[in-house]
Backbone as JSON Lines, residues from 0, in Angstrom:
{"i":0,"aa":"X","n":[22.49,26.5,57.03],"ca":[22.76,25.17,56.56],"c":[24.08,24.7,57.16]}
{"i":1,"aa":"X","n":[23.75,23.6,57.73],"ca":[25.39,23.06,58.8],"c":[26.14,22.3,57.65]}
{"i":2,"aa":"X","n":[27.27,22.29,57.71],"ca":[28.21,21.6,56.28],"c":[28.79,20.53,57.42]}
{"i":3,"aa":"X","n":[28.84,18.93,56.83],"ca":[28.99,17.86,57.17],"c":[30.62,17.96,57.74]}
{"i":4,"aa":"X","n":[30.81,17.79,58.92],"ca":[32.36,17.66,59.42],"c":[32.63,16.31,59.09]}
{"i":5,"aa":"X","n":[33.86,16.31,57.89],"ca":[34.64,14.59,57.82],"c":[35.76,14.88,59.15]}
{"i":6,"aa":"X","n":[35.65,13.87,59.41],"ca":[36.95,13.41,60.51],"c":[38.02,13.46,59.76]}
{"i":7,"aa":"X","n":[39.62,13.76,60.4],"ca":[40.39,13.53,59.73],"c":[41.32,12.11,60.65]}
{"i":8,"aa":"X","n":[42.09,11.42,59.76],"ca":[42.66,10.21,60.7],"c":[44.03,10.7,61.03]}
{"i":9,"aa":"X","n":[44.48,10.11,61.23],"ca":[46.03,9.77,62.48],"c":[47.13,10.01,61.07]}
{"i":10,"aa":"X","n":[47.85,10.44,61.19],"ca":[48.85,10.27,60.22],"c":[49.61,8.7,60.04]}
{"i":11,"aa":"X","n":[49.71,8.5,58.82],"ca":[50.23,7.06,58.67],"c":[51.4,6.84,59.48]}
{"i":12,"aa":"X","n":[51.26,5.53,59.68],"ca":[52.56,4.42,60.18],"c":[53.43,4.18,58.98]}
{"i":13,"aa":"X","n":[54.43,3.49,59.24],"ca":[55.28,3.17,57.79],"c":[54.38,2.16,57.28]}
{"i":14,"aa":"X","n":[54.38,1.84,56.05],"ca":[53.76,0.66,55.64],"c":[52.36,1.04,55.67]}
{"i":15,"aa":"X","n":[51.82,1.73,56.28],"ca":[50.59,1.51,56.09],"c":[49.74,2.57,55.14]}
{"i":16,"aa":"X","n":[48.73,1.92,53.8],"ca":[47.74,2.5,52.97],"c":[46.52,3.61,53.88]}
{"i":17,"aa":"X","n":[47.22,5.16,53.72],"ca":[46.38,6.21,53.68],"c":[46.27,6.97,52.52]}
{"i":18,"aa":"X","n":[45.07,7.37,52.43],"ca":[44.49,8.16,51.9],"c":[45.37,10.04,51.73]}
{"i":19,"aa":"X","n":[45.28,10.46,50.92],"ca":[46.15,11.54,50.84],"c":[45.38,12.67,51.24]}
{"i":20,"aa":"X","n":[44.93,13.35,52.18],"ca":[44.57,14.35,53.24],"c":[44.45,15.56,52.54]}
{"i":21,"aa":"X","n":[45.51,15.85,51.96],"ca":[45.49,17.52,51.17],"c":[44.84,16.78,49.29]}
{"i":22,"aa":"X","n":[44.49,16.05,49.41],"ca":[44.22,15.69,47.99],"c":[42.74,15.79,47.82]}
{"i":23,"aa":"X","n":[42.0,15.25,49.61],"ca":[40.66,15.3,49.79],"c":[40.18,16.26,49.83]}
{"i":24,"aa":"X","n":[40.51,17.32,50.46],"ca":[40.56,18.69,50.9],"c":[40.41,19.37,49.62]}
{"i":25,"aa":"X","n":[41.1,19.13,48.56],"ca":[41.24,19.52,47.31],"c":[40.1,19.78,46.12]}
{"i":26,"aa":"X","n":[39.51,18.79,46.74],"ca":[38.39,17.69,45.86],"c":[37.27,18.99,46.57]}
{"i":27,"aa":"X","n":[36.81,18.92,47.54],"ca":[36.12,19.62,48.58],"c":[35.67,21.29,47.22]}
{"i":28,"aa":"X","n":[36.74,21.55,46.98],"ca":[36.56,22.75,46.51],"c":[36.47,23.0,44.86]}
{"i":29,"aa":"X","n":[36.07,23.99,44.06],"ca":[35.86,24.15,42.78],"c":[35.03,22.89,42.23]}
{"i":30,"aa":"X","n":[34.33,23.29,42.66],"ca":[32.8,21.95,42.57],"c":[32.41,22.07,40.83]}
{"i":31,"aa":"X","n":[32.69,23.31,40.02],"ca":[32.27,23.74,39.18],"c":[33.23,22.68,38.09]}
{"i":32,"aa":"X","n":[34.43,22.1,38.3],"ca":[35.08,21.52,37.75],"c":[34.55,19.48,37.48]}
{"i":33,"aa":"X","n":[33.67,19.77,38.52],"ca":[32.92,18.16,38.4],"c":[33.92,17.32,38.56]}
{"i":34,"aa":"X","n":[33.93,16.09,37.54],"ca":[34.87,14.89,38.28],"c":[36.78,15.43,38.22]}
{"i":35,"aa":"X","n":[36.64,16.51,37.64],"ca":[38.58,16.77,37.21],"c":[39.01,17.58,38.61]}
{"i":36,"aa":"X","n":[39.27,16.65,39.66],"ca":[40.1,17.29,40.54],"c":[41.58,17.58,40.17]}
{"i":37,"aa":"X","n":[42.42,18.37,41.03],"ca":[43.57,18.31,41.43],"c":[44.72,17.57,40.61]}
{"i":38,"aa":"X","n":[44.23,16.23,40.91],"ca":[45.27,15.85,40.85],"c":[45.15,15.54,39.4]}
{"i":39,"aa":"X","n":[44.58,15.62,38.61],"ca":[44.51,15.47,37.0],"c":[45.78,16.34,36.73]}
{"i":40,"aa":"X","n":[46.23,17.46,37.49],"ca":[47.26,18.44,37.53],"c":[47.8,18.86,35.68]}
{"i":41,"aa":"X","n":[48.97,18.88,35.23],"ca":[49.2,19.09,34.25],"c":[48.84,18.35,32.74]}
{"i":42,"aa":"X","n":[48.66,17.0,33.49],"ca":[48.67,16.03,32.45],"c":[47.24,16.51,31.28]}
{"i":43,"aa":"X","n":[45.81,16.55,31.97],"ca":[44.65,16.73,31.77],"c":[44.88,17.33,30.31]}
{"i":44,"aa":"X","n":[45.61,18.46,29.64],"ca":[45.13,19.61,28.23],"c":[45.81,18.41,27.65]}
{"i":45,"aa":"X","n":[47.5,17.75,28.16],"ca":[47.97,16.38,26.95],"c":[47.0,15.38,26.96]}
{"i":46,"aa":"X","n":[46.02,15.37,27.49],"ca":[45.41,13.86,27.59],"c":[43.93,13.86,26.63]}
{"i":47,"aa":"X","n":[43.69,15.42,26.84],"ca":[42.78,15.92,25.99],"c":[43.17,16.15,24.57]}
{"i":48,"aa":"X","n":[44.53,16.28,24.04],"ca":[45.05,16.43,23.16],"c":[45.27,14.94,22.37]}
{"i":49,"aa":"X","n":[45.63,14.3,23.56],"ca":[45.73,13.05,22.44],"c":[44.68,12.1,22.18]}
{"i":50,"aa":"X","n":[43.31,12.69,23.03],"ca":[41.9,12.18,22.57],"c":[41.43,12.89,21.32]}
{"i":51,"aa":"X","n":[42.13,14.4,20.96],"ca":[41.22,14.79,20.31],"c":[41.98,14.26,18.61]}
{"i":52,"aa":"X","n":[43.23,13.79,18.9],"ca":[43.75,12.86,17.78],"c":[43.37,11.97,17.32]}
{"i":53,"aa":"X","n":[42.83,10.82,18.35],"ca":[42.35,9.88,18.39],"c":[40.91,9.74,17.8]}
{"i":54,"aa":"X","n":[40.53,10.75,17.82],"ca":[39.09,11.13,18.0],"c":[38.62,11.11,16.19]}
{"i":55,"aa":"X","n":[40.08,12.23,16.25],"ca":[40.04,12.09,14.07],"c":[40.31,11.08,13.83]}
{"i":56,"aa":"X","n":[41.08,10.18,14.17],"ca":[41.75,8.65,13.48],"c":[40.14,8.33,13.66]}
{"i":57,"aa":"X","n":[39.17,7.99,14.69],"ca":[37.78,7.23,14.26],"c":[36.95,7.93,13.51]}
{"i":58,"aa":"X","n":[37.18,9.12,13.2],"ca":[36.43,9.89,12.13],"c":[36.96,9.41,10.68]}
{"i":59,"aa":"X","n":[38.16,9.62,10.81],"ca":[38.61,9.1,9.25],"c":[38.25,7.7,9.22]}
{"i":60,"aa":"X","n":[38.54,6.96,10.11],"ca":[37.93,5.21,10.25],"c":[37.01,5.29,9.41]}
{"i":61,"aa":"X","n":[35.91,5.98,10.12],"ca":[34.2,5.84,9.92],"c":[34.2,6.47,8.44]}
{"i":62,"aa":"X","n":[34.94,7.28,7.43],"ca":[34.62,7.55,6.72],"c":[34.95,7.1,5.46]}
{"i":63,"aa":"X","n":[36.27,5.77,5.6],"ca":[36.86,5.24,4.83],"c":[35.96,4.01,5.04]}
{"i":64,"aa":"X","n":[35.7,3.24,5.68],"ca":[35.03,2.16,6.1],"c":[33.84,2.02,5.21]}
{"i":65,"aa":"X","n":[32.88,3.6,5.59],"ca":[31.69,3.67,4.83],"c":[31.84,3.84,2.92]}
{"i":66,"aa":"X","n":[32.93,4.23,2.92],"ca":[32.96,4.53,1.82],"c":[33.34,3.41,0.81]}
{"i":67,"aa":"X","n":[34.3,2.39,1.28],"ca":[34.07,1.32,1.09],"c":[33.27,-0.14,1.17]}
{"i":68,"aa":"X","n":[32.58,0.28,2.11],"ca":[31.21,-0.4,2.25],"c":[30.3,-0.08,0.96]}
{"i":69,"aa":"X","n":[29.97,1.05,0.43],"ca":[29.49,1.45,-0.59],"c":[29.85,1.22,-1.71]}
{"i":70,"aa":"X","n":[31.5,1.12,-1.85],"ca":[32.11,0.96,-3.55],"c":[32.09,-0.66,-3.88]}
{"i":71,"aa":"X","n":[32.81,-1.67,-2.27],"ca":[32.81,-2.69,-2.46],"c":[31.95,-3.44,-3.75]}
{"i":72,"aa":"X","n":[32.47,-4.44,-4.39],"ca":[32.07,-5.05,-5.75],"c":[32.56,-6.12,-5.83]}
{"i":73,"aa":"X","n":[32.08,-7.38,-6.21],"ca":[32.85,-8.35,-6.46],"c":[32.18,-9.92,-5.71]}
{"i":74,"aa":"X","n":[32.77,-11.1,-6.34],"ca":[31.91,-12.36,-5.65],"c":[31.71,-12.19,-4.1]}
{"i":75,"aa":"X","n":[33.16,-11.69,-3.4],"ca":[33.17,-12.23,-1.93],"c":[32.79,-10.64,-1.38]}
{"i":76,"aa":"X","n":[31.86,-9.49,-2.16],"ca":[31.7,-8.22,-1.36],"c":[30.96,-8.26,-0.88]}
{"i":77,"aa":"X","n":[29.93,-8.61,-0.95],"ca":[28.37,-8.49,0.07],"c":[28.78,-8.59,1.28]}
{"i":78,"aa":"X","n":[30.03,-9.65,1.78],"ca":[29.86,-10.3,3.3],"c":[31.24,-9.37,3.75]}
{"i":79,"aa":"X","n":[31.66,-8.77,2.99],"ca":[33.39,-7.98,3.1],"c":[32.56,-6.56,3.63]}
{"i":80,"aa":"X","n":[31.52,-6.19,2.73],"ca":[30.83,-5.3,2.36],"c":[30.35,-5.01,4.06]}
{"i":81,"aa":"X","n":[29.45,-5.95,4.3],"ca":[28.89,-6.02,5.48],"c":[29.66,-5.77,6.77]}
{"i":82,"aa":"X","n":[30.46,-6.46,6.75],"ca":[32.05,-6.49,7.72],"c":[32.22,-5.04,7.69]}
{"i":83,"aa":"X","n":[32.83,-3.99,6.25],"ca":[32.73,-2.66,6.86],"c":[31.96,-1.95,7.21]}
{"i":84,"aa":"X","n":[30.8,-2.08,7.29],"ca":[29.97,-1.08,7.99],"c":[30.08,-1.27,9.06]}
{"i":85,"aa":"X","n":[29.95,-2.8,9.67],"ca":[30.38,-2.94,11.26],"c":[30.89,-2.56,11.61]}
{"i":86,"aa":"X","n":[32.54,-2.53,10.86],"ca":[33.37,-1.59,11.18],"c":[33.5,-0.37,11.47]}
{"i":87,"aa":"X","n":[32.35,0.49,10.54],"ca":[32.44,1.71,10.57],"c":[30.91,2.29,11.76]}
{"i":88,"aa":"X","n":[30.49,1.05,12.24],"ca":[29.58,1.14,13.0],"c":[30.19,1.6,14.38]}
{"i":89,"aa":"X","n":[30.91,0.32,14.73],"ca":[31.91,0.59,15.64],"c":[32.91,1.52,16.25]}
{"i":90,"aa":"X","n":[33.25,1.74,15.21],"ca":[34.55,3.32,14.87],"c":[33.94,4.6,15.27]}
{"i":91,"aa":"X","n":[32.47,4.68,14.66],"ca":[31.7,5.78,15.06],"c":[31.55,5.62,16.69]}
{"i":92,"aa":"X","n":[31.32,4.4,17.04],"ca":[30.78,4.65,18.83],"c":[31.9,5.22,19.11]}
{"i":93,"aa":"X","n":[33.23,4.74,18.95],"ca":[34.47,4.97,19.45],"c":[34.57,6.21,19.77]}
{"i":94,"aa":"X","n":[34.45,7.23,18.55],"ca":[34.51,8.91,18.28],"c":[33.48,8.76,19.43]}
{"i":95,"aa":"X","n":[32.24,8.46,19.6],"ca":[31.13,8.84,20.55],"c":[31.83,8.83,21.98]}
{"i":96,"aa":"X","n":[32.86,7.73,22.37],"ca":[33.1,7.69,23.43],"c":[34.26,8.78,23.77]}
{"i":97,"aa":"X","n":[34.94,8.5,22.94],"ca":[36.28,9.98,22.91],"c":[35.79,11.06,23.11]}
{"i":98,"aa":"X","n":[34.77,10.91,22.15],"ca":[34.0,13.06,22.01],"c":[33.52,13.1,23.58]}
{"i":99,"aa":"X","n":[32.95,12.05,24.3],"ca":[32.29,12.14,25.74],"c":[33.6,12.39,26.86]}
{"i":100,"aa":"X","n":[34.75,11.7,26.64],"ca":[35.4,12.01,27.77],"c":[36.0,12.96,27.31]}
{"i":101,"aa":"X","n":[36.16,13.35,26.07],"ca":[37.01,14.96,26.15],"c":[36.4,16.15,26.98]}
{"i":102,"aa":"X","n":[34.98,15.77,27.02],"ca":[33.94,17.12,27.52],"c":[33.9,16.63,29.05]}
{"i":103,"aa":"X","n":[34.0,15.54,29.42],"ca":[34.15,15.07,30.7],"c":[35.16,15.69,31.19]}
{"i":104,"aa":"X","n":[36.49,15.87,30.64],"ca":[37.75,16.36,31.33],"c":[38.07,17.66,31.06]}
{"i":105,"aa":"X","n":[36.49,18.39,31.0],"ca":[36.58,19.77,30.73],"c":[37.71,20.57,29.39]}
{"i":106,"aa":"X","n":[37.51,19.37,28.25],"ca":[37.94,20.03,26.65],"c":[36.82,19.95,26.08]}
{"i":107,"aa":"X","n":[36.94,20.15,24.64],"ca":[36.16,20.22,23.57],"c":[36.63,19.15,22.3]}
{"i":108,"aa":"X","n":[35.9,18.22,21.85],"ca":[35.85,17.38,21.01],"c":[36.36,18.22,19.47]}
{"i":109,"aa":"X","n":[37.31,17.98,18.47],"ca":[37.54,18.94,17.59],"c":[36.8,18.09,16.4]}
{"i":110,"aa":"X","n":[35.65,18.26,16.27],"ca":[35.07,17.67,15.11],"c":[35.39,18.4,13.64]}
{"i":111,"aa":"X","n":[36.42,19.55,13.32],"ca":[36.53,20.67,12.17],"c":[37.32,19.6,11.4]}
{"i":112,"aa":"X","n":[36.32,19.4,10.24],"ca":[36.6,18.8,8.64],"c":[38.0,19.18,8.01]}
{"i":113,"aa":"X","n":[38.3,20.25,8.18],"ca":[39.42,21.18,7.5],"c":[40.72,20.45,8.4]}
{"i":114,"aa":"X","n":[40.46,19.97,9.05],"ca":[42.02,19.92,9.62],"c":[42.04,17.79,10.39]}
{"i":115,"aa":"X","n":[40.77,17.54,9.74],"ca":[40.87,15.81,10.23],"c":[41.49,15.3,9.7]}
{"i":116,"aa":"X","n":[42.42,15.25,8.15],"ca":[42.85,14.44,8.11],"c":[44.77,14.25,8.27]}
{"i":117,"aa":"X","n":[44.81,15.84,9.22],"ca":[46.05,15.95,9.34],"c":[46.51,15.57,10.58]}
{"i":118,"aa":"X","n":[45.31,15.42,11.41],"ca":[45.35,15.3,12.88],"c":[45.43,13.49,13.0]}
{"i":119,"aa":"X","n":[44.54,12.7,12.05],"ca":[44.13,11.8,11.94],"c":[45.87,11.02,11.85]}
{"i":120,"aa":"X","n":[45.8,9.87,12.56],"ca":[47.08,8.76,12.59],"c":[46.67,7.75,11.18]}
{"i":121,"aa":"X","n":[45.61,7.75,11.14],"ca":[45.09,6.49,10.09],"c":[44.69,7.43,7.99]}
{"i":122,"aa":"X","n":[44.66,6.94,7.15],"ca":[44.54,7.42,6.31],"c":[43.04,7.17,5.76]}
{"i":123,"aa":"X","n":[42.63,8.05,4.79],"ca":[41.57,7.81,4.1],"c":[42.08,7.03,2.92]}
{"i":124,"aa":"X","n":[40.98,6.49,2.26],"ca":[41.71,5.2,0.87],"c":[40.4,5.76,-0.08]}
{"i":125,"aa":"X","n":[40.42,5.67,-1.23],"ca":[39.32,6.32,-2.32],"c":[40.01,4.55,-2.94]}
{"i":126,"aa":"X","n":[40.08,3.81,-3.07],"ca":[40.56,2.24,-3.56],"c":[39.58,1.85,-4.02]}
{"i":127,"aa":"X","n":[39.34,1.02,-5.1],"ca":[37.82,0.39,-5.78],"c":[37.84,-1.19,-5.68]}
{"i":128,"aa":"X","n":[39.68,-1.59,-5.44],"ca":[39.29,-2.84,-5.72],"c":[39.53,-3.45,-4.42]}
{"i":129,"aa":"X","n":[38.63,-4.72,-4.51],"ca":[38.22,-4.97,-2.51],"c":[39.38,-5.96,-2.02]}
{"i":130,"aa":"X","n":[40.36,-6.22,-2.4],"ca":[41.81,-6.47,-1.72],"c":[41.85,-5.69,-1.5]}
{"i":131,"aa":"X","n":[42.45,-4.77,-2.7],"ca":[43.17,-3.49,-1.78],"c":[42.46,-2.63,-0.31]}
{"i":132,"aa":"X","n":[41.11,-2.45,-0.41],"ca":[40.36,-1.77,0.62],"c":[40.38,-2.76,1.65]}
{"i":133,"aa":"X","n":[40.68,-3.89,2.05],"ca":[40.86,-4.86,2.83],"c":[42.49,-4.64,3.47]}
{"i":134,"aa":"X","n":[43.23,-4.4,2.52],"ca":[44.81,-4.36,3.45],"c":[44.74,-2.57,3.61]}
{"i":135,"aa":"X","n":[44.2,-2.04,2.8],"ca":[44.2,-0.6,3.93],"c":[43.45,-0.64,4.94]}
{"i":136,"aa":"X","n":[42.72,-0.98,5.25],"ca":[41.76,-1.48,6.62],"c":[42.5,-1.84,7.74]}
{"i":137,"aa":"X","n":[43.42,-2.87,7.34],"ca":[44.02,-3.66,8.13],"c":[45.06,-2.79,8.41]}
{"i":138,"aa":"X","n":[45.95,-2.13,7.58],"ca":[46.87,-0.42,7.98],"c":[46.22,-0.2,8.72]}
{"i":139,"aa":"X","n":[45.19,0.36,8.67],"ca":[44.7,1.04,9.22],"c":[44.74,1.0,10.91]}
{"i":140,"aa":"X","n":[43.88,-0.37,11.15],"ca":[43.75,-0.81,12.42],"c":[45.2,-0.85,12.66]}
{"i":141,"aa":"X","n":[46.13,-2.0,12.4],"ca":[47.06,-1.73,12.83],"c":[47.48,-0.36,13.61]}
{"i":142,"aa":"X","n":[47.68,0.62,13.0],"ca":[48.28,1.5,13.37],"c":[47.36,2.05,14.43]}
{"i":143,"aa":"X","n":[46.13,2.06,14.62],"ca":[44.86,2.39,15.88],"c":[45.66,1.29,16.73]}
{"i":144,"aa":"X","n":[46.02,0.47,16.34],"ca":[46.54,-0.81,17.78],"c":[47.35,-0.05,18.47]}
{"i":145,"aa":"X","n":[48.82,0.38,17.59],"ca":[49.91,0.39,17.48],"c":[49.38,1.97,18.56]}
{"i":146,"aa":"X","n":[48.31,3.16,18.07],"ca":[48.62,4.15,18.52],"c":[48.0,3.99,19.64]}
{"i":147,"aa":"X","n":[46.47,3.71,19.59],"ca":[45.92,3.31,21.7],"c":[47.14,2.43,22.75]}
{"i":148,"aa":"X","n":[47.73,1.39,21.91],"ca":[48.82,1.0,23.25],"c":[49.63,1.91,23.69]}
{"i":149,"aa":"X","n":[50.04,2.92,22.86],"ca":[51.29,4.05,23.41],"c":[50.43,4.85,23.69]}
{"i":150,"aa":"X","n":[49.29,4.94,23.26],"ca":[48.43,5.99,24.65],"c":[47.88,5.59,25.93]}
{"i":151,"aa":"X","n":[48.13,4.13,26.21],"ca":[47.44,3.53,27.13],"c":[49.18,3.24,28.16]}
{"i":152,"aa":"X","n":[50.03,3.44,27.65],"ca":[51.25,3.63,28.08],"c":[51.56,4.83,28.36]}
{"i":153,"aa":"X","n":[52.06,5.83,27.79],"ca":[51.97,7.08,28.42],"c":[50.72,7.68,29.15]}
{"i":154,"aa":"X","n":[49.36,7.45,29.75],"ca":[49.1,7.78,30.33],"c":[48.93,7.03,31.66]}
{"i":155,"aa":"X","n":[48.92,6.08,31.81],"ca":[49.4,5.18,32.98],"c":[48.17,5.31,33.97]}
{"i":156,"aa":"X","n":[48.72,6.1,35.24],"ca":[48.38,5.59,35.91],"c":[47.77,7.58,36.33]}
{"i":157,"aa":"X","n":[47.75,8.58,35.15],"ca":[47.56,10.0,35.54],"c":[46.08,9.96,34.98]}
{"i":158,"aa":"X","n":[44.91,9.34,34.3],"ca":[44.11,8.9,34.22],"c":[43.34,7.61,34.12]}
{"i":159,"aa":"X","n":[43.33,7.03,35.03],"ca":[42.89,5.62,35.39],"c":[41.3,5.58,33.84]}
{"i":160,"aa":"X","n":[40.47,6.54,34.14],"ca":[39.05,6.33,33.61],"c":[39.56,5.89,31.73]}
{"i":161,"aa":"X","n":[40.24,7.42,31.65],"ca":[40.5,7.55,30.1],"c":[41.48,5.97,29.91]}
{"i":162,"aa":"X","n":[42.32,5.43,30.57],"ca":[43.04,4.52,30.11],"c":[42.49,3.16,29.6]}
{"i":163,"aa":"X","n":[41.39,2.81,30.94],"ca":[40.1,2.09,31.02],"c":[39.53,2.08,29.25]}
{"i":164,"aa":"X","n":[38.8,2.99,29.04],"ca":[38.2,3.57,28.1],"c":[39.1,3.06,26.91]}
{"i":165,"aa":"X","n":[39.84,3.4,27.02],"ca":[41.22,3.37,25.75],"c":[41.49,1.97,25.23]}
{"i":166,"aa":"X","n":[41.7,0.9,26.73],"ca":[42.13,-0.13,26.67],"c":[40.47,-1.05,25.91]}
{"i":167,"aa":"X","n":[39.51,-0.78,26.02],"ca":[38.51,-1.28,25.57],"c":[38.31,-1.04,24.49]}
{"i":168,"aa":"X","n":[38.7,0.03,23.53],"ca":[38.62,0.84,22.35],"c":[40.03,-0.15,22.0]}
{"i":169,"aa":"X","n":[41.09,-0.18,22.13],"ca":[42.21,-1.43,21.68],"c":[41.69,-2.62,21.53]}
{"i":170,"aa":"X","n":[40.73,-3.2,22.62],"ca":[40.77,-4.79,22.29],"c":[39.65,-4.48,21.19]}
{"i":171,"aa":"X","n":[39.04,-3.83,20.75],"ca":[37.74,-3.74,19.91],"c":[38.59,-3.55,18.29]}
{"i":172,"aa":"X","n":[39.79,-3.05,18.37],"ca":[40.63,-2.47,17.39],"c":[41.59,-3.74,16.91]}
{"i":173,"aa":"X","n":[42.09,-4.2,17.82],"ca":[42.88,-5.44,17.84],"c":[41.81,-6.46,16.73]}
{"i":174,"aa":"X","n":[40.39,-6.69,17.59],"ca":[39.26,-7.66,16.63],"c":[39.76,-7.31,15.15]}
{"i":175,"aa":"X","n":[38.79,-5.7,15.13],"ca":[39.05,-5.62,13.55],"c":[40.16,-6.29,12.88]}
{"i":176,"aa":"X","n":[41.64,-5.69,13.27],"ca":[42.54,-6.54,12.5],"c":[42.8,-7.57,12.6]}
{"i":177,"aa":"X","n":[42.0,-8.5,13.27],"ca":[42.22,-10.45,13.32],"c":[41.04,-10.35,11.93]}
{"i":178,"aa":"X","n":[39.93,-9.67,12.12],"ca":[39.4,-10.49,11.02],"c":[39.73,-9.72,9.65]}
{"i":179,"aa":"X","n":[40.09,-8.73,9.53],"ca":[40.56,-8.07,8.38],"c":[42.03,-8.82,7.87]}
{"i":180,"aa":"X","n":[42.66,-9.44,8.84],"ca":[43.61,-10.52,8.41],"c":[43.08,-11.75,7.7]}
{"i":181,"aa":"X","n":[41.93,-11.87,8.6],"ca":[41.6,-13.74,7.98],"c":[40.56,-13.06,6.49]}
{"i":182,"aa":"X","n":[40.34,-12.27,6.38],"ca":[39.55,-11.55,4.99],"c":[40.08,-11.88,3.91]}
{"i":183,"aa":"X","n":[42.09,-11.23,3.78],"ca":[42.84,-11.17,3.42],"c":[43.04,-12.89,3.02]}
{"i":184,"aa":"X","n":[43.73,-13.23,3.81],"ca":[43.92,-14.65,3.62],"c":[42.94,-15.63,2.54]}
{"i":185,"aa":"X","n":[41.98,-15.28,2.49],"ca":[40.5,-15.86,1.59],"c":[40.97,-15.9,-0.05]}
């Protein structure tokens, strides 16, 4: 079996956009690693680490959400009511998408009950009355805002995909708390 010869080019001029030569070369080898080349370098176990944080904050989401979806009571709950499950509809894809790129970047998703809600940035609420489960909601998100932007900041530019990912999981997070604000306001 003949293996495909790439050409290699000219070494750059000043100014001019090449391609990094020993980076390609790099890629070429440990096939077993799939898309995590090289240059993922050190960053990759922190990046996996702070997905698998992230990962509990939408677990606890999804479980406070539902749980208030269920207790909700009151004239304006049916449509408040409804609102959290969306919420907790949503929150769940989120975990779906986290749990996928953790295994993408060659980690493991930490789904263990015993230790989510220490890992978790966001809190669980056991609350009955539907103000209150409305401004913990809105904590809540908040602080998912507050924590995907400083993860979408510290990882910059050492995972383009996961940041991508992240930044779409923020504007989806950001929603919740516009309308968990105008809820409030009612």
């Amino acid at each position: 079996m003949n293996t495909p010869v790439i050409s290699k080019r000219p070494a750059a001029t000043s100014g001019e956009l090449v391609l990094d030569e020993t980076g390609l070369d790099a890629a070429r080898k440990s096939l077993a690693d799939g898309a995590i080349t090289p240059a993922y370098g050190p960053h990759r176990d922190a990046i996996v680490k702070l997905l698998n944080d992230a990962l509990a904050t939408e677990l606890v989401c999804v479980l406070r959400y539902k749980r208030h979806y269920f207790m909700a009571s009151g004239l304006s709950s049916p449509a408040i009511a409804d609102e959290f499950l969306v919420h907790a509809n949503e929150e769940s894809g989120h975990a779906d998408r986290i749990a996928r790129r953790i295994v993408q970047l060659g980690g493991e998703p930490d789904f263990s009950p015993g230790t989510l809600q220490q890992r978790s940035h966001a809190d669980y609420d056991e609350s009955n009355d539907l103000k209150t489960m409305v401004r913990v909601n809105l904590v809540a998100e908040r602080i998912a805002v507050e924590t995907y932007r400083q993860m979408i900041a510290l990882i910059g530019d050492k995972d383009p995909t996961t940041r991508r990912m992240l930044e779409d999981v923020l504007a989806d997070e950001e929603e919740h708390a516009d309308e968990l604000k105008d809820w409030l306001e009612k």
